[in-house]
N, CA, C and O atoms as a GROMACS GRO file, in nm:
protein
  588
    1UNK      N    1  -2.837  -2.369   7.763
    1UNK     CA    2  -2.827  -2.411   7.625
    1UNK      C    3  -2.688  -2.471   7.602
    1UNK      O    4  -2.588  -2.404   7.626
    2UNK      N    5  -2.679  -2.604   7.554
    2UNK     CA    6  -2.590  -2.663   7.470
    2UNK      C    7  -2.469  -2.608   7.403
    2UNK      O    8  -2.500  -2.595   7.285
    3UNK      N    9  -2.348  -2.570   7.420
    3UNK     CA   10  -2.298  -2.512   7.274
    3UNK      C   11  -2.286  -2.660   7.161
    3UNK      O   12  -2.296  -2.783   7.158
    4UNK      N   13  -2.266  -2.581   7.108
    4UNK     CA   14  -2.279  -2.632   6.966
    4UNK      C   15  -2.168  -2.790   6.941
    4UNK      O   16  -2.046  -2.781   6.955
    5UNK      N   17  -2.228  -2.907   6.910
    5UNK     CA   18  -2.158  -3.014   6.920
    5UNK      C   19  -2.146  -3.104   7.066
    5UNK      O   20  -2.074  -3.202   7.083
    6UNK      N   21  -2.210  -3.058   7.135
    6UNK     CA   22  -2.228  -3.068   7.279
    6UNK      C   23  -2.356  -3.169   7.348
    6UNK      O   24  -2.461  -3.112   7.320
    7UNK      N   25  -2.372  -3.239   7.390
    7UNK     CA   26  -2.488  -3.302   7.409
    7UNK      C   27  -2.584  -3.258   7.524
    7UNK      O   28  -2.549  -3.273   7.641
    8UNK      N   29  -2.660  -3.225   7.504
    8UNK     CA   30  -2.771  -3.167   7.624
    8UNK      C   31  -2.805  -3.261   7.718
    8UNK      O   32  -2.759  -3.374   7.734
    9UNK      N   33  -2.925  -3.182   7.804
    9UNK     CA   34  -2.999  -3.272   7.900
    9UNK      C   35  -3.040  -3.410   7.854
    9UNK      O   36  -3.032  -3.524   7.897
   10UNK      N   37  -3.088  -3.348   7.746
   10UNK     CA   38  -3.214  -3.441   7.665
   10UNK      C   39  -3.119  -3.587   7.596
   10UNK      O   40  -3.178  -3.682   7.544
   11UNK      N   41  -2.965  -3.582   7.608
   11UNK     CA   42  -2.883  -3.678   7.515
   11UNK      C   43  -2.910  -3.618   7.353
   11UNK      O   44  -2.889  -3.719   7.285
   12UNK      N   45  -2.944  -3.513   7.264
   12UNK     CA   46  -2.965  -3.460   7.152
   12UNK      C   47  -2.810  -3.383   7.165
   12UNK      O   48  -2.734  -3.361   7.259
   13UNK      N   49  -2.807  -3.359   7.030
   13UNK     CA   50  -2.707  -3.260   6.974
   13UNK      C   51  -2.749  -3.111   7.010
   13UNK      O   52  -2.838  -3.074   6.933
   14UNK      N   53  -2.717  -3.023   7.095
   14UNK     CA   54  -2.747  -2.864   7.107
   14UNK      C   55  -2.700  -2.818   7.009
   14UNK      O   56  -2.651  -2.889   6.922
   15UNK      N   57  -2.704  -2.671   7.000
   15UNK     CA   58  -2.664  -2.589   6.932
   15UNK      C   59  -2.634  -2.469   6.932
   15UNK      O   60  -2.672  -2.435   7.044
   16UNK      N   61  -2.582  -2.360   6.874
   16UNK     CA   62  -2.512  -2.267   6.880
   16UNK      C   63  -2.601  -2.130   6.860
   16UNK      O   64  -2.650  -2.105   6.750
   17UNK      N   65  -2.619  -2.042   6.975
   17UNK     CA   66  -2.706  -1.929   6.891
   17UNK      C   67  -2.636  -1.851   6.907
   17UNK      O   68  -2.581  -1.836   7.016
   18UNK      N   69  -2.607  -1.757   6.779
   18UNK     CA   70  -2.535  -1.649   6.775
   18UNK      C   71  -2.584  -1.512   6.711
   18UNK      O   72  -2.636  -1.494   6.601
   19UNK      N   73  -2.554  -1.427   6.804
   19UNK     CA   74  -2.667  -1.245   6.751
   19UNK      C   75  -2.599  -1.183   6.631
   19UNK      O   76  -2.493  -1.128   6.661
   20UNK      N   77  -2.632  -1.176   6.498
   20UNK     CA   78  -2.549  -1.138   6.392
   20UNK      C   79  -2.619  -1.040   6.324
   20UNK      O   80  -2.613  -1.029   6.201
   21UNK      N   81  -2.714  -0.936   6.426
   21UNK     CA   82  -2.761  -0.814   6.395
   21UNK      C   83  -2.676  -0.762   6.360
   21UNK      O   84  -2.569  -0.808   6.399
   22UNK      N   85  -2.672  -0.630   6.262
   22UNK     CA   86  -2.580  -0.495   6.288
   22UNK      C   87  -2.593  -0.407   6.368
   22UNK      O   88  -2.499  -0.328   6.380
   23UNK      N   89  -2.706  -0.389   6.445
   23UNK     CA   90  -2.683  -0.295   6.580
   23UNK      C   91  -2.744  -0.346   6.683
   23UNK      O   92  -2.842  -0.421   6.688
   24UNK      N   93  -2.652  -0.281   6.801
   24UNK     CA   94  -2.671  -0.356   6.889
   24UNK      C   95  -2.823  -0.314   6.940
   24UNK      O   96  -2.870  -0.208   6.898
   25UNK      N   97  -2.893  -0.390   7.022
   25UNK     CA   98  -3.046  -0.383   7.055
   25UNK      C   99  -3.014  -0.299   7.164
   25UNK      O  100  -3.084  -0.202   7.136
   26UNK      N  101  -2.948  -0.266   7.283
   26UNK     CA  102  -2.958  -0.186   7.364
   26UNK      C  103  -2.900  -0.022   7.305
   26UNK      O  104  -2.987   0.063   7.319
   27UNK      N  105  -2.828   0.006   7.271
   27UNK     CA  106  -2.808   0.119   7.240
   27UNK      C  107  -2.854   0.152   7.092
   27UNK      O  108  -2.880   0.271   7.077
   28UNK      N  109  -2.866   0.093   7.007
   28UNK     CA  110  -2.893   0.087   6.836
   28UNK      C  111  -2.805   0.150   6.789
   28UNK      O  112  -2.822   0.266   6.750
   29UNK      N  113  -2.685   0.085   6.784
   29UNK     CA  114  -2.559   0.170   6.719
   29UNK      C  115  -2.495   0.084   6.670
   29UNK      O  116  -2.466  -0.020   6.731
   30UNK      N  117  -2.455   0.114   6.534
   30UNK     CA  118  -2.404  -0.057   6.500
   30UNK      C  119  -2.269  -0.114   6.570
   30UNK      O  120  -2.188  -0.054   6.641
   31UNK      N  121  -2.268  -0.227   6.534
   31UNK     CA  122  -2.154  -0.358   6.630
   31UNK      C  123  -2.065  -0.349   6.453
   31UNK      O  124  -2.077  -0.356   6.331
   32UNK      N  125  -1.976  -0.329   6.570
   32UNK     CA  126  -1.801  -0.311   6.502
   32UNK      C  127  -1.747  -0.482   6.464
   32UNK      O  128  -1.664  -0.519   6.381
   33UNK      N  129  -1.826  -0.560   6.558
   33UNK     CA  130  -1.777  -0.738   6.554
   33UNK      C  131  -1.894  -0.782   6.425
   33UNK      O  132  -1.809  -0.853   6.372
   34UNK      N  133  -1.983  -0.795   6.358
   34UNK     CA  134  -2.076  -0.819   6.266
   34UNK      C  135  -1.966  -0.739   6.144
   34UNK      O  136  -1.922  -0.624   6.141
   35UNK      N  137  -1.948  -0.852   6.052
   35UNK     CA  138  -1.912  -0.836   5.876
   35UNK      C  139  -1.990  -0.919   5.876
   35UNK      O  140  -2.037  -1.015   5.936
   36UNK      N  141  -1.996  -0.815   5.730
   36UNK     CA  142  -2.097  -0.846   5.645
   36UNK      C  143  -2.040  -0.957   5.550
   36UNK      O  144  -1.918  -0.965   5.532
   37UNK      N  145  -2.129  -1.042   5.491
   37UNK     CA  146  -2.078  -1.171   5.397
   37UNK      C  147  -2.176  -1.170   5.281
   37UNK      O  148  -2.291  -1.139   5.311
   38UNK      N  149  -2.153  -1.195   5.165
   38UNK     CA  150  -2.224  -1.195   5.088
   38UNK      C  151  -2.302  -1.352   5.046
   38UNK      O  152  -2.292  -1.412   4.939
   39UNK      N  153  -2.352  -1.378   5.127
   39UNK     CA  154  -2.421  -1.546   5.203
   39UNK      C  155  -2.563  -1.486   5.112
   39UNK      O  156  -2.636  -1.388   5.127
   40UNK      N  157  -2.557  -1.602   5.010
   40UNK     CA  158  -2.701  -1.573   4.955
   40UNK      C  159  -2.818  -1.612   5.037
   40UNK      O  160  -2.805  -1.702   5.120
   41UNK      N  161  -2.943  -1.545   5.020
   41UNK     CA  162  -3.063  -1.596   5.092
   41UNK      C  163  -3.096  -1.705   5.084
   41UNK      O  164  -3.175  -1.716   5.177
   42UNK      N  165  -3.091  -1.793   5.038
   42UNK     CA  166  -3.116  -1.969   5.065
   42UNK      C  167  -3.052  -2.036   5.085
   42UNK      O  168  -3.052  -2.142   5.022
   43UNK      N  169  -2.959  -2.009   5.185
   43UNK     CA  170  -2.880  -2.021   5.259
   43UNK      C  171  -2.905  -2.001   5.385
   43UNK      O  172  -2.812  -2.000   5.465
   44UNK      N  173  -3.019  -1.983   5.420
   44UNK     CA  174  -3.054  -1.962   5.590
   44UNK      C  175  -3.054  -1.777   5.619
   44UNK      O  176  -3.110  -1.721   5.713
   45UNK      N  177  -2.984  -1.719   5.524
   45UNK     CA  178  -2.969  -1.583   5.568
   45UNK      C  179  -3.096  -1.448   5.522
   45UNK      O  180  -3.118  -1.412   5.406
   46UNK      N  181  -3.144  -1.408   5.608
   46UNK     CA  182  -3.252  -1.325   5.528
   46UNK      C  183  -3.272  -1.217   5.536
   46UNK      O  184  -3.371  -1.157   5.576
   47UNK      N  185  -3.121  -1.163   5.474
   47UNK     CA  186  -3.080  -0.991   5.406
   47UNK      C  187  -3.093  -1.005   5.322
   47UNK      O  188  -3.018  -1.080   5.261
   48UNK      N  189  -3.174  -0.959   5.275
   48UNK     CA  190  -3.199  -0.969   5.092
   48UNK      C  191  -3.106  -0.857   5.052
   48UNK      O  192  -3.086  -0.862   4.931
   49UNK      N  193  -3.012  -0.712   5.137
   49UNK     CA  194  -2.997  -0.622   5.047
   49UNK      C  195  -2.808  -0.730   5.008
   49UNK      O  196  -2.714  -0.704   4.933
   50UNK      N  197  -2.828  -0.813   5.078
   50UNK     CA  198  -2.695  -0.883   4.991
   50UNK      C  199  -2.652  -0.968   4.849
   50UNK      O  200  -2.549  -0.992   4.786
   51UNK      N  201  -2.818  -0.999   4.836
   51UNK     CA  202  -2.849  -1.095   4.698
   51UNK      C  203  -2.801  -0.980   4.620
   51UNK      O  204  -2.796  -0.859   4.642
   52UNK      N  205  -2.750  -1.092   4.478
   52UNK     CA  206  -2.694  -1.013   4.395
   52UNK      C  207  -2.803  -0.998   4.321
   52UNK      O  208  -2.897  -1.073   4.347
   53UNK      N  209  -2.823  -0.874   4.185
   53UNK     CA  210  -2.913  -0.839   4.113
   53UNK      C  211  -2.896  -0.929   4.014
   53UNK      O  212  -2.782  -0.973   3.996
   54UNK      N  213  -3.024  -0.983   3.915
   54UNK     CA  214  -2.941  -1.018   3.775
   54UNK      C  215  -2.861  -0.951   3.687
   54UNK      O  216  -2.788  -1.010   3.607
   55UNK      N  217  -2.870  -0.816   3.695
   55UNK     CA  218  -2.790  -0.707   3.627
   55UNK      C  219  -2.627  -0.723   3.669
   55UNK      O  220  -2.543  -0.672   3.595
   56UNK      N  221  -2.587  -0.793   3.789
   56UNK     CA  222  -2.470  -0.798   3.862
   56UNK      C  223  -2.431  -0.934   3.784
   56UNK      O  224  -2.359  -0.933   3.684
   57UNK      N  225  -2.481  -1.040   3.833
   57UNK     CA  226  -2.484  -1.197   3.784
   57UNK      C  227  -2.492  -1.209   3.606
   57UNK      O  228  -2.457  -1.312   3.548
   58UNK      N  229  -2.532  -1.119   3.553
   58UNK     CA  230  -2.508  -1.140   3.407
   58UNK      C  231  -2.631  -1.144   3.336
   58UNK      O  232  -2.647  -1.105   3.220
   59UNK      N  233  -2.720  -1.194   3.413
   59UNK     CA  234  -2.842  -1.284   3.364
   59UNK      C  235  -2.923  -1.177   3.281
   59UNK      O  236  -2.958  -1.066   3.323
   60UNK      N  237  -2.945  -1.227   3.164
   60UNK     CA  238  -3.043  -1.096   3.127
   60UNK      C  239  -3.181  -1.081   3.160
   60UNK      O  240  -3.222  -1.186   3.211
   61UNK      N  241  -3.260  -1.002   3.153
   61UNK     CA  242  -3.378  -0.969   3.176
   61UNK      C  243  -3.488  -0.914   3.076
   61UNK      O  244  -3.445  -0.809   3.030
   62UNK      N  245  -3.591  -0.939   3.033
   62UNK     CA  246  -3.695  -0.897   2.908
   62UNK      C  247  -3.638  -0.771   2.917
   62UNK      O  248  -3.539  -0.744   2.850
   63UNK      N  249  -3.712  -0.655   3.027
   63UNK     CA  250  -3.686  -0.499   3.004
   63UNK      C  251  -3.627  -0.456   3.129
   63UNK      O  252  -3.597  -0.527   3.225
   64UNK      N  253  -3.615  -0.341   3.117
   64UNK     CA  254  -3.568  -0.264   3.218
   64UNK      C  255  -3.683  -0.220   3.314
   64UNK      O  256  -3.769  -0.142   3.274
   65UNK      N  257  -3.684  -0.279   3.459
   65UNK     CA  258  -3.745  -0.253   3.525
   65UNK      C  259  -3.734  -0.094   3.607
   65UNK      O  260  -3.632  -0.073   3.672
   66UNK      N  261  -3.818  -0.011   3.602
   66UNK     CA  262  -3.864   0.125   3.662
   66UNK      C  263  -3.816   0.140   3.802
   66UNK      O  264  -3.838   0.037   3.866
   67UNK      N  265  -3.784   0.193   3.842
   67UNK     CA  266  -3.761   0.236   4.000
   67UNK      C  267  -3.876   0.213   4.027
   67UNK      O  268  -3.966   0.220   3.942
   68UNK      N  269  -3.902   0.170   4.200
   68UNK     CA  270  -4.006   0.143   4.291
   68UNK      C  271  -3.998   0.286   4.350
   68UNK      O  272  -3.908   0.344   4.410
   69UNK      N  273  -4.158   0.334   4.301
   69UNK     CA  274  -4.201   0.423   4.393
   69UNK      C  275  -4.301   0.494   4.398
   69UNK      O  276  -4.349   0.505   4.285
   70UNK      N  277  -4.382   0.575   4.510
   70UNK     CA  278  -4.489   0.550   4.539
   70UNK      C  279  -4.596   0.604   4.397
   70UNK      O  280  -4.717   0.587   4.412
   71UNK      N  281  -4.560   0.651   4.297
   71UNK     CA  282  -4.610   0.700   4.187
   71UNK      C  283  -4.599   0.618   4.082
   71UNK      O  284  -4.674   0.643   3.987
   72UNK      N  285  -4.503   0.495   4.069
   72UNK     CA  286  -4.474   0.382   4.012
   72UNK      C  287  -4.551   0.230   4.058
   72UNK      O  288  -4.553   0.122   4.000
   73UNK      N  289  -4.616   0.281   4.200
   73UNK     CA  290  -4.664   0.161   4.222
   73UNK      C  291  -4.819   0.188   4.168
   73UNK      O  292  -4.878   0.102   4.103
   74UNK      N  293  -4.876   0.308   4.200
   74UNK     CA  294  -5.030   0.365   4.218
   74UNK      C  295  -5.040   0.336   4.013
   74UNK      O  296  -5.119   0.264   3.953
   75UNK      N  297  -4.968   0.391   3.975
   75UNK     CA  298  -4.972   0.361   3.799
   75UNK      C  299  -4.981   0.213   3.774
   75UNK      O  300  -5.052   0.174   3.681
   76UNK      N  301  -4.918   0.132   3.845
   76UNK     CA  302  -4.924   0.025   3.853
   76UNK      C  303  -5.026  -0.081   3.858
   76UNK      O  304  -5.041  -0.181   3.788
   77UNK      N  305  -5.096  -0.030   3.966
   77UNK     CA  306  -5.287  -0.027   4.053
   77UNK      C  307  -5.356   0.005   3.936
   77UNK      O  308  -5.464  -0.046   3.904
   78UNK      N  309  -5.284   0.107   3.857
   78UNK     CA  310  -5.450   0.153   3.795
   78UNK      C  311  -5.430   0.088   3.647
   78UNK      O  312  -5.524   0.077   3.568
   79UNK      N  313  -5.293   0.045   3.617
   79UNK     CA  314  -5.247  -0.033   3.495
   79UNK      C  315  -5.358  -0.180   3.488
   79UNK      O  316  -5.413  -0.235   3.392
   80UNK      N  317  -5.360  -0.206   3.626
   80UNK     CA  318  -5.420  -0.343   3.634
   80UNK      C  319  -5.563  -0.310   3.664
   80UNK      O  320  -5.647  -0.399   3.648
   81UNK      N  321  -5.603  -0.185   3.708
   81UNK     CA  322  -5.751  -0.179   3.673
   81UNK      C  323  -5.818  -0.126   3.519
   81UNK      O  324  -5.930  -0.147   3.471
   82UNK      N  325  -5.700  -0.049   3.468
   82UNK     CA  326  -5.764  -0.061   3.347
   82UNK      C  327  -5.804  -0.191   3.285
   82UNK      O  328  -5.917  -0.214   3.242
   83UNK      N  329  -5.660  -0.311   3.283
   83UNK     CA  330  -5.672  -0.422   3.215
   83UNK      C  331  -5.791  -0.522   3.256
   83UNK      O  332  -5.823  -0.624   3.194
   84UNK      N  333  -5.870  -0.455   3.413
   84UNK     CA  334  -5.994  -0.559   3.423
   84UNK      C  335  -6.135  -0.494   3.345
   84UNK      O  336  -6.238  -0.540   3.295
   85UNK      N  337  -6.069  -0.349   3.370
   85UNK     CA  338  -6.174  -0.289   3.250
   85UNK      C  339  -6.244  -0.328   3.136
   85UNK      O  340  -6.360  -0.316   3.096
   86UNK      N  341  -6.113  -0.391   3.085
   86UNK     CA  342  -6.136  -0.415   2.918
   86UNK      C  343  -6.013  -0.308   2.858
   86UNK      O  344  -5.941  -0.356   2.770
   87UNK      N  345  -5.998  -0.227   2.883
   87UNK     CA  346  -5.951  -0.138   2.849
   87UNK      C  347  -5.799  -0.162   2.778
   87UNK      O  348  -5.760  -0.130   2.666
   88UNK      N  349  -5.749  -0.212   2.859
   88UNK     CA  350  -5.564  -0.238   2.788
   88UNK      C  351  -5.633  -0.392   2.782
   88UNK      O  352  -5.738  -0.436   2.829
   89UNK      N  353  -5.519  -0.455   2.699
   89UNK     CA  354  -5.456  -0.631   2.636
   89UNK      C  355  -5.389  -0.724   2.772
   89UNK      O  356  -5.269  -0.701   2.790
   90UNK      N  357  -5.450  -0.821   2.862
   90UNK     CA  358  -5.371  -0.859   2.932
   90UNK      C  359  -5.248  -0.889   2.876
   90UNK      O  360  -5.237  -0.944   2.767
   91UNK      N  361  -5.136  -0.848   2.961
   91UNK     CA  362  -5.022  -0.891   2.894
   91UNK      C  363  -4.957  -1.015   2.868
   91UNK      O  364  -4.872  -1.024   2.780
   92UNK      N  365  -4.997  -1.128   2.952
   92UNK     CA  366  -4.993  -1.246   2.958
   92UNK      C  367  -5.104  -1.339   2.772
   92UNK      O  368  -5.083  -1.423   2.685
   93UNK      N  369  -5.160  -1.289   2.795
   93UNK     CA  370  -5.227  -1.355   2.639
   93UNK      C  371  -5.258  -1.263   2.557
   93UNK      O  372  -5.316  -1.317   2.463
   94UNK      N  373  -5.248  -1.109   2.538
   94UNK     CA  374  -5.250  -1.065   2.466
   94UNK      C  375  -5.389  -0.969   2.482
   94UNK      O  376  -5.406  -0.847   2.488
   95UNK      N  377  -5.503  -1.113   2.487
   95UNK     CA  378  -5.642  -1.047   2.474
   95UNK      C  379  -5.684  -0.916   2.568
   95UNK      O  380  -5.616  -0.865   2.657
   96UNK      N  381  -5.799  -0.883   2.529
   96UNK     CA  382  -5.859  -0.766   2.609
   96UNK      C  383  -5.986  -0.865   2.674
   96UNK      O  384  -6.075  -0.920   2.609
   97UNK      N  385  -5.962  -0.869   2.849
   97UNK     CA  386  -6.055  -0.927   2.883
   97UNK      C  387  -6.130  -0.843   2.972
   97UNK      O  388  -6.109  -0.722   2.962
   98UNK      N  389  -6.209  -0.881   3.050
   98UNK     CA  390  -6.265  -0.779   3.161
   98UNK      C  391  -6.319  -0.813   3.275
   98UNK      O  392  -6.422  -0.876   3.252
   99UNK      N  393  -6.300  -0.802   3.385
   99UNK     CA  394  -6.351  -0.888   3.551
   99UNK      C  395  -6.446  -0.685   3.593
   99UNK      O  396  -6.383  -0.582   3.618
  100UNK      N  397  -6.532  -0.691   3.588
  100UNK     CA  398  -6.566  -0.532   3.676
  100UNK      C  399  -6.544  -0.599   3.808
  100UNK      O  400  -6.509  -0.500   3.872
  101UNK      N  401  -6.542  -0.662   3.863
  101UNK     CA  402  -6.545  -0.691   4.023
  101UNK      C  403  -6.385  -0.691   4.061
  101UNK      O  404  -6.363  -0.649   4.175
  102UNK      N  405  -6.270  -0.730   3.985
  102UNK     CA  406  -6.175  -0.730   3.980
  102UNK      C  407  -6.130  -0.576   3.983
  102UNK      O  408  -6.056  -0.526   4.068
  103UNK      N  409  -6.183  -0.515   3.884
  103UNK     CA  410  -6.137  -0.374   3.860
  103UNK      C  411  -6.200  -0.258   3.981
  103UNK      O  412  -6.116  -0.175   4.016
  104UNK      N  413  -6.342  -0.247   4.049
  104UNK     CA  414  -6.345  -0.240   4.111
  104UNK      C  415  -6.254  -0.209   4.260
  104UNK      O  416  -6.222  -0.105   4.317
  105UNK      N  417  -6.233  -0.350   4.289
  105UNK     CA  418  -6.144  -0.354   4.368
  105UNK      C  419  -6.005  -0.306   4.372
  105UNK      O  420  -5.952  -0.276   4.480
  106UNK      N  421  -5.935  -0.299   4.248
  106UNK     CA  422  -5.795  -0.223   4.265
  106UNK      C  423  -5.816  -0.121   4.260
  106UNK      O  424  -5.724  -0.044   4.287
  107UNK      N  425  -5.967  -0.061   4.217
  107UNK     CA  426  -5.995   0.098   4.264
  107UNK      C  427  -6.014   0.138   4.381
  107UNK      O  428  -5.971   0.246   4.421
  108UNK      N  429  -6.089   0.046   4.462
  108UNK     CA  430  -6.102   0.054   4.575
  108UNK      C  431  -5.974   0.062   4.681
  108UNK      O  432  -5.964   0.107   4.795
  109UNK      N  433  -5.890   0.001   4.597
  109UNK     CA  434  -5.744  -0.040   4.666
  109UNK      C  435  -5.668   0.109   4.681
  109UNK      O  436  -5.598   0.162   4.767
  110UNK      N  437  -5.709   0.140   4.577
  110UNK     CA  438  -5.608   0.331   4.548
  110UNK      C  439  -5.692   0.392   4.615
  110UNK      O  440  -5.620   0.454   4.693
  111UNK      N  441  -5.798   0.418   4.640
  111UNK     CA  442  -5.839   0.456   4.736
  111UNK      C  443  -5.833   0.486   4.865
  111UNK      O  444  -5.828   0.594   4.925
  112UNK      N  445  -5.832   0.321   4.916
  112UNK     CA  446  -5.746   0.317   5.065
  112UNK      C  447  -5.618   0.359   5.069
  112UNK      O  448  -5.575   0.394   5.179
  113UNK      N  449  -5.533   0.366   4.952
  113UNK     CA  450  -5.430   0.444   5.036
  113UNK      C  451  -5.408   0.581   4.996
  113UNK      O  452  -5.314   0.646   5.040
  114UNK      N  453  -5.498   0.630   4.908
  114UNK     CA  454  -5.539   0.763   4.946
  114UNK      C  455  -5.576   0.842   5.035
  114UNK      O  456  -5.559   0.962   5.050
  115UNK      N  457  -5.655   0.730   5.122
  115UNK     CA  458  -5.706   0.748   5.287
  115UNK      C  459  -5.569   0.755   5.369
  115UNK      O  460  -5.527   0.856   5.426
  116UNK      N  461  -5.510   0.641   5.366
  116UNK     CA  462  -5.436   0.584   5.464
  116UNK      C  463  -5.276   0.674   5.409
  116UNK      O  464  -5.170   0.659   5.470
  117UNK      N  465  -5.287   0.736   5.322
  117UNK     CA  466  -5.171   0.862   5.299
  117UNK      C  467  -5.188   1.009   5.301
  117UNK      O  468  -5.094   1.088   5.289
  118UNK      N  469  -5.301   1.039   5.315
  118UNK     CA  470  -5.362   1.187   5.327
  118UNK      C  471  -5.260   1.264   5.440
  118UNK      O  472  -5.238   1.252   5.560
  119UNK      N  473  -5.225   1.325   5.358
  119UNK     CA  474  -5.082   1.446   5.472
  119UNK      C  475  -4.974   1.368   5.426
  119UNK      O  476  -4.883   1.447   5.403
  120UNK      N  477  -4.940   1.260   5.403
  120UNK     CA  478  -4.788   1.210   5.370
  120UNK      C  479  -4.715   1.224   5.200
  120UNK      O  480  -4.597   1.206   5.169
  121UNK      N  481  -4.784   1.246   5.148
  121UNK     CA  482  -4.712   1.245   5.009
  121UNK      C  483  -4.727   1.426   4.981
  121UNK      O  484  -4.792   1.516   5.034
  122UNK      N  485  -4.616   1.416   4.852
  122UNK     CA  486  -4.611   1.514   4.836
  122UNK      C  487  -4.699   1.567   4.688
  122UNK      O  488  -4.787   1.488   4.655
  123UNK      N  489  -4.686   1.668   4.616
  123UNK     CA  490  -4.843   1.764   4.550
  123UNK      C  491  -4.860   1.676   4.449
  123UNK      O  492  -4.973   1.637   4.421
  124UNK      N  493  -4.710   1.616   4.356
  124UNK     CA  494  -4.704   1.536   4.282
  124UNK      C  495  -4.769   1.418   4.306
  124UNK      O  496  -4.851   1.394   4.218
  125UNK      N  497  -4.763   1.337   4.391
  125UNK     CA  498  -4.817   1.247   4.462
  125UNK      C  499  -4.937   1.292   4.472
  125UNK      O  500  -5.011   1.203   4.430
  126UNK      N  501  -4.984   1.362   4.498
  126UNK     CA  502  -5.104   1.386   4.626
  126UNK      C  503  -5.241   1.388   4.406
  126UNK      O  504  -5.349   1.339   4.373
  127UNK      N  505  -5.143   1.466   4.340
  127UNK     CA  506  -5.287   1.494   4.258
  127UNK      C  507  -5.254   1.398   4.188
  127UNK      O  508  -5.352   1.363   4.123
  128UNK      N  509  -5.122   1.304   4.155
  128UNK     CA  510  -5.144   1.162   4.096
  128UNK      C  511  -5.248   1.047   4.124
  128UNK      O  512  -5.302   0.991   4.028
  129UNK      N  513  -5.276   1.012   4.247
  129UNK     CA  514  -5.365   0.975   4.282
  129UNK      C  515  -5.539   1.002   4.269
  129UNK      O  516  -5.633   0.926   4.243
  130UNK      N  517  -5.529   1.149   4.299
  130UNK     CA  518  -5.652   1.180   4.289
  130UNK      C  519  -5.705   1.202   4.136
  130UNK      O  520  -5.825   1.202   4.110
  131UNK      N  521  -5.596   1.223   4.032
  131UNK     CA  522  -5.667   1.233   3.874
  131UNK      C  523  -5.655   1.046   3.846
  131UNK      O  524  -5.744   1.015   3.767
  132UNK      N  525  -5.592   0.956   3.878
  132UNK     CA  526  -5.603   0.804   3.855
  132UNK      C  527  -5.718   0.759   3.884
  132UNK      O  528  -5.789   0.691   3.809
  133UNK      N  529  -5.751   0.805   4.028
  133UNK     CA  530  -5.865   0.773   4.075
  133UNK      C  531  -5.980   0.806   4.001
  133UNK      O  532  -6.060   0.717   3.972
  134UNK      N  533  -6.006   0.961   3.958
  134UNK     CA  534  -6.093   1.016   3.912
  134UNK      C  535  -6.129   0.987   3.751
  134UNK      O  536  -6.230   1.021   3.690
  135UNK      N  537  -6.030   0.923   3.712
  135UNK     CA  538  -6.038   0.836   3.566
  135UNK      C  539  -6.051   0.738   3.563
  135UNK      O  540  -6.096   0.691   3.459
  136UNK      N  541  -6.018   0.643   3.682
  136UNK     CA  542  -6.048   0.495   3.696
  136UNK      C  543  -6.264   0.462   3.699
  136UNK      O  544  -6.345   0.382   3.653
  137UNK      N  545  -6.261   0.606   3.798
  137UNK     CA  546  -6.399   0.565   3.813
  137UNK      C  547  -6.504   0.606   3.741
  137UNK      O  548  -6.615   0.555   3.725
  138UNK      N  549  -6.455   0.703   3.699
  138UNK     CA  550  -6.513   0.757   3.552
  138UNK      C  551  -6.543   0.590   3.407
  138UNK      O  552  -6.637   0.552   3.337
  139UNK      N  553  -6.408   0.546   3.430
  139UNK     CA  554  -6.432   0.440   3.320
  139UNK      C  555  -6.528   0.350   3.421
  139UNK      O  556  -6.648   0.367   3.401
  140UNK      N  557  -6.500   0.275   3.507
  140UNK     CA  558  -6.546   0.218   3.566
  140UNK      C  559  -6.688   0.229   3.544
  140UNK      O  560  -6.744   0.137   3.484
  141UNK      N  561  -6.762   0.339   3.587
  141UNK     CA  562  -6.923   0.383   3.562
  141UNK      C  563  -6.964   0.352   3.394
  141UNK      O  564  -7.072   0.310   3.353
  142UNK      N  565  -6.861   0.381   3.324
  142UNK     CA  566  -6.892   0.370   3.204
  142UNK      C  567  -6.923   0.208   3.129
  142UNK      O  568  -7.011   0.172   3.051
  143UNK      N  569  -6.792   0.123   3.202
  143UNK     CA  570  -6.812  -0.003   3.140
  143UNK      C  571  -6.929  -0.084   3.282
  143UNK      O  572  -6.960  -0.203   3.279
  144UNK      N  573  -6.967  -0.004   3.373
  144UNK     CA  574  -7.091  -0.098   3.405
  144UNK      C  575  -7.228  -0.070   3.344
  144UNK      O  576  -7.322  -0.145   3.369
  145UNK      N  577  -7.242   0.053   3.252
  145UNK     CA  578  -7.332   0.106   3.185
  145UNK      C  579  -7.362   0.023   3.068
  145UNK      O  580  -7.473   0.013   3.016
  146UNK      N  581  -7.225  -0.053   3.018
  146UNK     CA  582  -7.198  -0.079   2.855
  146UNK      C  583  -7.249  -0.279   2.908
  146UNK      O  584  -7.261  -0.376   2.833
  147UNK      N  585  -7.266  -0.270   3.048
  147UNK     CA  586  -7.315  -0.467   3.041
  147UNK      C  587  -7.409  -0.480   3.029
  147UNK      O  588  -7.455  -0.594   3.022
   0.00000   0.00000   0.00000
């Protein structure tokens, strides 16, 4: 390989590759030679934990966004299956609309990772899920009764 500014086999411009992990791949311990830069992501760089927040940058924001987590996301799932319900106002126009095939499916969605988390969460977790679920489908039966 070319260094950088250098002309190759080919008569092209080469270029420069350089490893700017923080740990090293053979031992996984981080490299003392890697600083960190605060190089925004569109910029070629893709650490996102360096982007600044808008809360940092000034910028304001409608509300205050909730911590991410796994009881914040599943409320989340079932926020958007109520709203195919009928049940809540999309928030985007206001109205109360209703998809059952839509809603359905984000039930189906809490589901799978009810499956695909069984033993990993904890009691809080574990019966959040299972009373969301057990009210999602409860309505669910109800508004395919009411078409």
């Amino acid at each position: 390989m070319a260094a950088e500014g250098e002309k190759g086999e080919s008569g092209g411009k080469g270029f420069k590759v350089e490893d700017r992990r923080r740990f090293s791949p053979e031992t996984g311990e981080p490299r003392p030679s890697v600083e960190k830069t605060d190089t925004p992501v569109d910029q070629g760089n893709d650490d996102v934990s360096r982007v600044e927040s808008p809360e940092k940058k000034g910028e304001p924001h409608g509300q205050d966004i909730p911590e991410i987590s796994f009881s914040t996301f599943i409320i989340s799932l079932s926020t958007q299956a109520l709203m195919h319900l009928g049940e809540v106002p999309n928030p985007l126009s206001g109205k109360v609309e209703s998809d059952i095939s839509v809603a359905k499916q984000m039930i189906d969605i809490i589901g799978l990772l009810r499956e695909k988390t069984r033993g990993n969460l904890d009691q809080g977790e574990d019966k959040l899920v299972e009373d969301v679920l057990f009210d999602l489908r409860m309505r669910y039966v109800e508004a395919v009764k009411k078409r």
